[in-house]
Backbone bond lengths (Angstrom), bond angles and torsions (degrees), N, CA, C in turn:
res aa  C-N    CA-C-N  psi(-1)  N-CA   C-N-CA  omega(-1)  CA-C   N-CA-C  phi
1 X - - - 1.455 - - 1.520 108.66 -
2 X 1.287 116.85 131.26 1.390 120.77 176.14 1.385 122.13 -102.28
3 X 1.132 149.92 172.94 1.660 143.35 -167.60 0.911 119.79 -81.24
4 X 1.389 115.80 10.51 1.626 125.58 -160.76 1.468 111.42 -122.07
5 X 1.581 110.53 -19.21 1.059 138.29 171.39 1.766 119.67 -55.46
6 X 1.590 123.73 28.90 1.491 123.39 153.55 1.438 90.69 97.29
7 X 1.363 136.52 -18.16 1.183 135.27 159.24 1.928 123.56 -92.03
8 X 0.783 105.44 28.66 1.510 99.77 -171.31 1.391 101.85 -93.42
9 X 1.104 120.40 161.56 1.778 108.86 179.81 1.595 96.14 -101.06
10 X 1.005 117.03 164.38 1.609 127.38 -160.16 1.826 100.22 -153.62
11 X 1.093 81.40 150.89 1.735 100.01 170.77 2.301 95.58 74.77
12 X 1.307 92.35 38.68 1.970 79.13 -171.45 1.463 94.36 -134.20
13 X 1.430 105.75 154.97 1.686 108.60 166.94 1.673 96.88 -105.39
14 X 1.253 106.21 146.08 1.515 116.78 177.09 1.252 104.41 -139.72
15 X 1.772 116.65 150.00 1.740 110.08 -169.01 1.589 72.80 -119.63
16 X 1.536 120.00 136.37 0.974 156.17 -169.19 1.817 126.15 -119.33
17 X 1.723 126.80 56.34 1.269 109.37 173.87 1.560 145.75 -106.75
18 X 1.719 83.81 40.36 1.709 101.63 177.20 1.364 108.24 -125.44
19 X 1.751 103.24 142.03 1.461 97.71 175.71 1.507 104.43 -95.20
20 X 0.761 118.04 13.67 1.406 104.27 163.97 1.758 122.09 -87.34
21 X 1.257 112.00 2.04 1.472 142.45 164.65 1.469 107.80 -37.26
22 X 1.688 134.64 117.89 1.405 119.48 -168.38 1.531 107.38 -61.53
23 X 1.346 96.24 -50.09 1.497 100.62 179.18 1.488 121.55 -52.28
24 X 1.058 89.23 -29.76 2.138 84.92 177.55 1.399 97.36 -76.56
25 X 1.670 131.36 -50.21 1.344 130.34 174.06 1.446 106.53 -18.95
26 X 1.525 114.73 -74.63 1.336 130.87 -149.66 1.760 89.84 -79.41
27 X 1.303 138.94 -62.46 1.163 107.21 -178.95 1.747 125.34 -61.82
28 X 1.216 118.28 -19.58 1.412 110.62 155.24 1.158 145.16 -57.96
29 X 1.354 113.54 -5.01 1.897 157.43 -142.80 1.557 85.79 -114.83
30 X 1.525 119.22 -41.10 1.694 108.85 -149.97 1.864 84.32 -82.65
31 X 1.116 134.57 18.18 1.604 126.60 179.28 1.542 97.57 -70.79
32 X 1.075 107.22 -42.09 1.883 127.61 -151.60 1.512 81.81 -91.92
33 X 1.475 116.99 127.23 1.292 140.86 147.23 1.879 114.49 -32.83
34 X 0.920 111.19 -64.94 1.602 133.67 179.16 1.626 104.06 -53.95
35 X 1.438 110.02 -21.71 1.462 103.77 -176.67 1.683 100.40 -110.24
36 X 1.090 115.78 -47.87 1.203 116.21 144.43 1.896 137.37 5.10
37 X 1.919 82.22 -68.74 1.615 83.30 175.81 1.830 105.54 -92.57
38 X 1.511 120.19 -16.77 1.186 102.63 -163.12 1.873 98.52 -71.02
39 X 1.401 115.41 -18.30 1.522 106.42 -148.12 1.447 77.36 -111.72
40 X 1.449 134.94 17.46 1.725 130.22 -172.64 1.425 100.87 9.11
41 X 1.413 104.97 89.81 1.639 129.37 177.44 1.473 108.58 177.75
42 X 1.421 86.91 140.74 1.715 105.88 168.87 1.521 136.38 -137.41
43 X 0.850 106.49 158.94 2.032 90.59 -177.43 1.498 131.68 -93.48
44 X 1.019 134.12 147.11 1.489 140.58 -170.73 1.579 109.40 -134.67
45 X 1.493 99.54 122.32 1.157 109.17 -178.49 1.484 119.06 -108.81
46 X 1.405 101.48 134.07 1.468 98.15 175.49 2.131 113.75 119.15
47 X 0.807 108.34 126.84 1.569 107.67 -177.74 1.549 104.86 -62.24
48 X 1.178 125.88 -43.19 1.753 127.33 -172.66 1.639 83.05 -50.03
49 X 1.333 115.81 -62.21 1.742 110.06 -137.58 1.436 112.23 -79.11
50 X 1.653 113.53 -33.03 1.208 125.00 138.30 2.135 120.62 1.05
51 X 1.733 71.94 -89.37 1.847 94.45 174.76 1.138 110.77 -35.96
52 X 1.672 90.90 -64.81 1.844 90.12 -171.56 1.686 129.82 -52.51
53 X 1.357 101.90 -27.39 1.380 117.70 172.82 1.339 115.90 -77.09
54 X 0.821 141.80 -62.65 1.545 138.54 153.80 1.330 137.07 -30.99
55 X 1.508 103.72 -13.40 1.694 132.73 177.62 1.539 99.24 -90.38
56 X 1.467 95.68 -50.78 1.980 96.95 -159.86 1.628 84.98 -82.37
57 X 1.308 140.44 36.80 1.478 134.90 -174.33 1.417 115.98 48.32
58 X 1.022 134.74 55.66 1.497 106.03 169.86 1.683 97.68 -107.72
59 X 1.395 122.78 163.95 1.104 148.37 176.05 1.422 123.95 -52.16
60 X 1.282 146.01 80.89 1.667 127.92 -168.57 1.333 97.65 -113.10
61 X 1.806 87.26 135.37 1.528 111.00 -174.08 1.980 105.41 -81.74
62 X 1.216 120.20 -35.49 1.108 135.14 179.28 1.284 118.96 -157.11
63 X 1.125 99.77 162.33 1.763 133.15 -176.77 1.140 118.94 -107.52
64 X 1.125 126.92 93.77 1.942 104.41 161.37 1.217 103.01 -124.43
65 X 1.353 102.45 148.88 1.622 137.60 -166.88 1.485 124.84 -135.61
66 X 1.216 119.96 142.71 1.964 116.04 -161.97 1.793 92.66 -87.09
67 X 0.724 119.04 167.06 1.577 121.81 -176.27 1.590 102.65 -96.05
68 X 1.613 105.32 -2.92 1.590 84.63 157.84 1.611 124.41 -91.16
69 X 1.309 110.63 22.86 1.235 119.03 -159.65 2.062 93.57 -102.20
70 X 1.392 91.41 -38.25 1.597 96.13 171.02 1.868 107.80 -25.85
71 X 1.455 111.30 132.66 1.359 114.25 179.60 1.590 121.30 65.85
72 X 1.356 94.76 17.92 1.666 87.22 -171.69 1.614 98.01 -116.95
73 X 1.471 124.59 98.14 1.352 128.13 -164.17 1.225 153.74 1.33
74 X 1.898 74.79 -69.05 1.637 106.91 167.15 1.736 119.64 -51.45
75 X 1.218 89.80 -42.57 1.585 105.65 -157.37 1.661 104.29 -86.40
76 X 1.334 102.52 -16.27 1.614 114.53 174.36 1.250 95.31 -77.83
77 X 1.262 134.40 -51.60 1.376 143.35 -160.64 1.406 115.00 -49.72
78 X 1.445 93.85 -42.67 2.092 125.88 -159.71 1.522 91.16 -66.42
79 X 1.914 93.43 -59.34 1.533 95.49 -170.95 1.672 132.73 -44.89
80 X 1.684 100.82 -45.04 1.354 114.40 -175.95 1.864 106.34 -68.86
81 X 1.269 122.65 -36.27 1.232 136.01 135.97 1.841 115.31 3.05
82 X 1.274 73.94 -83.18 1.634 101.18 -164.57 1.965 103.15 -67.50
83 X 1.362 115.66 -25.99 1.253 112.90 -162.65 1.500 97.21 -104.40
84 X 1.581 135.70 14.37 1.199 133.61 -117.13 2.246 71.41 -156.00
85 X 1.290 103.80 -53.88 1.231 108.85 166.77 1.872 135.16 -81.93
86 X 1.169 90.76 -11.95 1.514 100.11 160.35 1.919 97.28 108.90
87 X 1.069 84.45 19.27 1.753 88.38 176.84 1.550 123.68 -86.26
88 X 0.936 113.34 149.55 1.569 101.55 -173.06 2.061 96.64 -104.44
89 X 1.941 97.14 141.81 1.549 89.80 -166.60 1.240 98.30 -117.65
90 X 1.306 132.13 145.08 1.560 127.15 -159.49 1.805 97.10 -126.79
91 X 1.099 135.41 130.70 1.149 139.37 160.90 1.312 112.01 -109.83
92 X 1.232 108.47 115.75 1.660 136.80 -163.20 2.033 116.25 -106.49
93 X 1.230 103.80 164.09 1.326 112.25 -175.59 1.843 94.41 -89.06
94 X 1.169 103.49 -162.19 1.747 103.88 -166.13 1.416 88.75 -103.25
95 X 1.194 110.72 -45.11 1.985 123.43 162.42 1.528 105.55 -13.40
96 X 1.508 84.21 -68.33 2.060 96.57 -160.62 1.441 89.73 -68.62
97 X 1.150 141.04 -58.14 1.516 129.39 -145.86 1.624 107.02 -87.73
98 X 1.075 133.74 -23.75 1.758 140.19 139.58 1.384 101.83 -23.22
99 X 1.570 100.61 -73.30 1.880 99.55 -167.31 1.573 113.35 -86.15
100 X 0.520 120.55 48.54 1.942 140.15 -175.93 1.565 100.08 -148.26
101 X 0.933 121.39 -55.26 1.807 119.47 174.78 1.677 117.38 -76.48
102 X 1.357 97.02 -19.26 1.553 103.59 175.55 2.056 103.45 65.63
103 X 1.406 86.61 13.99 1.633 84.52 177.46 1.322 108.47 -130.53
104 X 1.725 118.26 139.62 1.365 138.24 159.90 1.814 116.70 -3.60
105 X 1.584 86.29 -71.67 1.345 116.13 -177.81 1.070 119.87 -118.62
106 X 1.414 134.79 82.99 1.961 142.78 -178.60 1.245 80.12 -89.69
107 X 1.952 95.42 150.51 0.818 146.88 157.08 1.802 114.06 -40.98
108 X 0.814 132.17 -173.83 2.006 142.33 -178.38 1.180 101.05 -89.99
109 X 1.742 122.66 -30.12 1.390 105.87 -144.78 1.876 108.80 -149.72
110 X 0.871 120.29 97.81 1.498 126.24 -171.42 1.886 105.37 -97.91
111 X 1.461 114.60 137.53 1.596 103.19 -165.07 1.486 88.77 -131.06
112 X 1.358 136.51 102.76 1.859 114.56 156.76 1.352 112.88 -68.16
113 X 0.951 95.64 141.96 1.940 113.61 166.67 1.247 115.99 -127.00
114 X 1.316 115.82 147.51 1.241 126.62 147.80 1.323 123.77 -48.36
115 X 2.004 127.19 118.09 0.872 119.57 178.32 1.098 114.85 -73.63
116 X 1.816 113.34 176.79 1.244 100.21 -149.41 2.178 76.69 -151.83
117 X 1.148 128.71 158.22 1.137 148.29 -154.01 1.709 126.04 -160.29
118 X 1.052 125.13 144.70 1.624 104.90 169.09 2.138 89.09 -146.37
119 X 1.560 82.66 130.26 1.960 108.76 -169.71 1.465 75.62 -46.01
120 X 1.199 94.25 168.23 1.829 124.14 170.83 2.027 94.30 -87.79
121 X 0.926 105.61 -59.74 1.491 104.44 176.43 1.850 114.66 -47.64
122 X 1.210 102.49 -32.28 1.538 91.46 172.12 1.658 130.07 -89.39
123 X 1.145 105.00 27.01 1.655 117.20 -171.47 1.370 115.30 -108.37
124 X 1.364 120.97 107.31 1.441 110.82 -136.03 2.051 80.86 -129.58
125 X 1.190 118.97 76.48 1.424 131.76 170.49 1.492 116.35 -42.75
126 X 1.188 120.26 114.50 1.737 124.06 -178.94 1.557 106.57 -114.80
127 X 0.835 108.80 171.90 1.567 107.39 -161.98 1.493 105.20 -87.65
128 X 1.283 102.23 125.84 1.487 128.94 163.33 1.791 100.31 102.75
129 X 1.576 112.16 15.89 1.183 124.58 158.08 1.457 123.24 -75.27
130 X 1.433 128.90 135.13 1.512 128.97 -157.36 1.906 81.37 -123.07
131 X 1.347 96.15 151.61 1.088 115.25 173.11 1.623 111.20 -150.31
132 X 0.998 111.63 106.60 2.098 107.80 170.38 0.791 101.43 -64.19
133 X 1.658 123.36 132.20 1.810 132.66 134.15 1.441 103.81 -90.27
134 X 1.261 107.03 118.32 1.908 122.90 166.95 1.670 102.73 -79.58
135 X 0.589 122.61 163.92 2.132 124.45 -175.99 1.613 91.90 -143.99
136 X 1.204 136.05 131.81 1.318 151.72 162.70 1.721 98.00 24.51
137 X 1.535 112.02 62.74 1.733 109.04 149.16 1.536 107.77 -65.45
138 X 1.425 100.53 133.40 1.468 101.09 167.06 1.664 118.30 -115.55
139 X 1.661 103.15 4.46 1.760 102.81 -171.07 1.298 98.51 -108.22
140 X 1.255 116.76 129.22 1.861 110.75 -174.14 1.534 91.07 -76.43
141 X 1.525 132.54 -28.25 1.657 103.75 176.14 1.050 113.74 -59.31
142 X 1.644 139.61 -46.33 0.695 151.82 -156.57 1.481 124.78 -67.39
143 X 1.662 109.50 -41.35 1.415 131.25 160.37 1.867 94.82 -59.78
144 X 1.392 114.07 -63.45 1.943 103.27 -177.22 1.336 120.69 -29.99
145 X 1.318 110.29 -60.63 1.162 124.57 -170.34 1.408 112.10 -74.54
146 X 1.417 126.53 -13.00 1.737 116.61 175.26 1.923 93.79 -90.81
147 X 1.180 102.38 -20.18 1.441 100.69 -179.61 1.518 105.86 -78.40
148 X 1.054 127.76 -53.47 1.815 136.08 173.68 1.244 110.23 -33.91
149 X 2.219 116.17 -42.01 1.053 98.31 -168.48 1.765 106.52 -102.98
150 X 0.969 110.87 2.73 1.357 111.77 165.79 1.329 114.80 -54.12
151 X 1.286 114.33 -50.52 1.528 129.58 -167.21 1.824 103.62 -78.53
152 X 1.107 117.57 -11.97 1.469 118.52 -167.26 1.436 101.34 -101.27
153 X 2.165 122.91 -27.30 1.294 116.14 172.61 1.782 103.52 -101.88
154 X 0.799 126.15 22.82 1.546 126.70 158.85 2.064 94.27 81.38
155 X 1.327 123.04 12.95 1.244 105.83 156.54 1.457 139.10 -38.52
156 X 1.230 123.25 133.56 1.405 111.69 172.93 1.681 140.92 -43.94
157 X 1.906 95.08 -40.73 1.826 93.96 175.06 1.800 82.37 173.87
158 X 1.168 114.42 171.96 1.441 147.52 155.58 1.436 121.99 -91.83
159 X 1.260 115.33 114.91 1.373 130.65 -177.54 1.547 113.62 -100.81
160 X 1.328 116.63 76.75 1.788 98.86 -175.28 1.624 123.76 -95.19
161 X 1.444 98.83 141.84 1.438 117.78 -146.57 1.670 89.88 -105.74
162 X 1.540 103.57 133.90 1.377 116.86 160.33 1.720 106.35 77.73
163 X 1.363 109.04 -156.20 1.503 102.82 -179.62 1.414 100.47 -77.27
164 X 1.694 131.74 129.16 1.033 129.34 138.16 1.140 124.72 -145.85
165 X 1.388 131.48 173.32 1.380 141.04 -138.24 1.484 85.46 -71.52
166 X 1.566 120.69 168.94 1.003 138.15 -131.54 1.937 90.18 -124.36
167 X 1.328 117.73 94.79 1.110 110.23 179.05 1.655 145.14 -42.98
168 X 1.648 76.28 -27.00 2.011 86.68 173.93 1.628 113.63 -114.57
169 X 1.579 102.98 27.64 1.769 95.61 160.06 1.545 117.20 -62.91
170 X 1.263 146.50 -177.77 1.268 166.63 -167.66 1.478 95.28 -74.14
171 X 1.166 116.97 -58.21 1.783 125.71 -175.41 1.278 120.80 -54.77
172 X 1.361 111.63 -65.17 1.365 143.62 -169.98 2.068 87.90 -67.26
173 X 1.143 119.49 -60.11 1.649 94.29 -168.03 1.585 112.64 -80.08
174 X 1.617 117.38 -11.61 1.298 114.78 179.92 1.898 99.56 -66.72
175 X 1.387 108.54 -47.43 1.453 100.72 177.13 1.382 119.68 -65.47
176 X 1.365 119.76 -9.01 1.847 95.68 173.41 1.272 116.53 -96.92
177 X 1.672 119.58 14.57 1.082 112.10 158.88 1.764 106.64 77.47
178 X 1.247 139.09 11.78 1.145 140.77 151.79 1.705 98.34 110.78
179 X 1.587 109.57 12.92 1.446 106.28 176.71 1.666 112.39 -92.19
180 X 1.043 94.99 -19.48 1.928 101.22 151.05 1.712 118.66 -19.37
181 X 1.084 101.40 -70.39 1.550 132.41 148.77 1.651 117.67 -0.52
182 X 1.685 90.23 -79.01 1.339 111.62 -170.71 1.316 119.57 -89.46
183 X 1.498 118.89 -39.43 1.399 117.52 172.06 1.146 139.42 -59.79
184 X 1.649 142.03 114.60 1.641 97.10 -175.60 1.225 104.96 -87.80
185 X 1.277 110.92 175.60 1.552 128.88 -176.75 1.900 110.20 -137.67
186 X 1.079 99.83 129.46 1.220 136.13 159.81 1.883 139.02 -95.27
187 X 1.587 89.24 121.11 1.700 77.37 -176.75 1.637 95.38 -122.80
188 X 1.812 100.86 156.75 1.627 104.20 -176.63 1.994 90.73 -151.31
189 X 1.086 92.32 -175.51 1.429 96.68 -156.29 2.171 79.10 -118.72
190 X 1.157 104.06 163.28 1.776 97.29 -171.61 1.233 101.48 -76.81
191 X 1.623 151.32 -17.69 1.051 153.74 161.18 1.570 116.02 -52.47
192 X 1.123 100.60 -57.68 1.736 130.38 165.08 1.991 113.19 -34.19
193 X 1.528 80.77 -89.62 1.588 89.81 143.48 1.886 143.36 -20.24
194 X 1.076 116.60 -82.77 1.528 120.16 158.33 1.574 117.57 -51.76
């Protein structure tokens, strides 16, 4: 059972400086694809993308934040935000949020969300509507950045076809620049597809 599992407490701030913490477990878990889909959640790094996500509505399951972030407006703001939506907000050591980002130097502000999807059957194309089909991307920058620029020419969404990289790994949403967010995305199998 993971923390996400209908028991997690929600709507609370908790200061958090062990990784052996379930909740840090399970958001450290969202690196791995496989954990990813079982807990349908992914991570977002960064206070901008955060915002932006929480603006365009999407759902955040948690918050974590470095404790140098304590008193720093924005990030107060996010929190009350986040606890305001039933999210649980974790204020962490630099320790915990290093090994949760899998990076040296993370950012202030890490957000899980609920992923989010739109069926292939529900995409209902009107004329002079653009839609990308990606066909077997395998570079999550590479998937970011066709997603970034979707969102920058007013396309409708990204449809990716067949095996491809996994839009809401760590990589793949740090490169779209918080258009993750905004785009929808669609996945179909190439049978599906045609």
């Amino acid at each position: 059972m993971n923390a996400y599992d209908g028991a997690r407490p929600v709507g609370q701030v908790k200061e958090v400086t062990s990784l052996a913490n379930p909740l840090v477990k399970d958001i450290k878990a969202l690196a791995l694809k496989k954990f990813r889909d079982q807990q349908n959640a992914f991570m977002a790094e960064g206070l901008k993308l955060v915002i932006d996500a929480l603006d365009l509505g999407w759902s955040i399951r948690t918050l974590v934040f470095a404790k140098a972030g304590r008193g720093n407006a924005a990030v107060e703001k996010v929190a009350a935000r986040s606890v305001a939506a039933g999210g649980t907000v974790l204020e962490v050591s630099e320790k915990v949020l290093a090994a949760i980002t899998r990076r040296e130097n993370p950012q202030m502000v890490v957000g899980v969300f609920a992923q989010q999807t739109v069926p292939l059957k529900d995409i209902r194309a009107r004329d002079g509507d653009v839609w990308v089909a990606l066909d077997r991307v395998r570079d999550p920058g590479n998937l970011g950045t066709v997603i970034r620029t979707v969102d920058a020419v007013g396309a409708k969404g990204v449809i990716l076809v067949g095996d491809t990289t996994d839009p809401f790994s760590l990589e793949t949403v740090r490169a779209t620049m918080g258009s993750i967010f905004a785009v929808p995305v669609a996945r179909a199998t190439e049978q599906a597809f045609l």
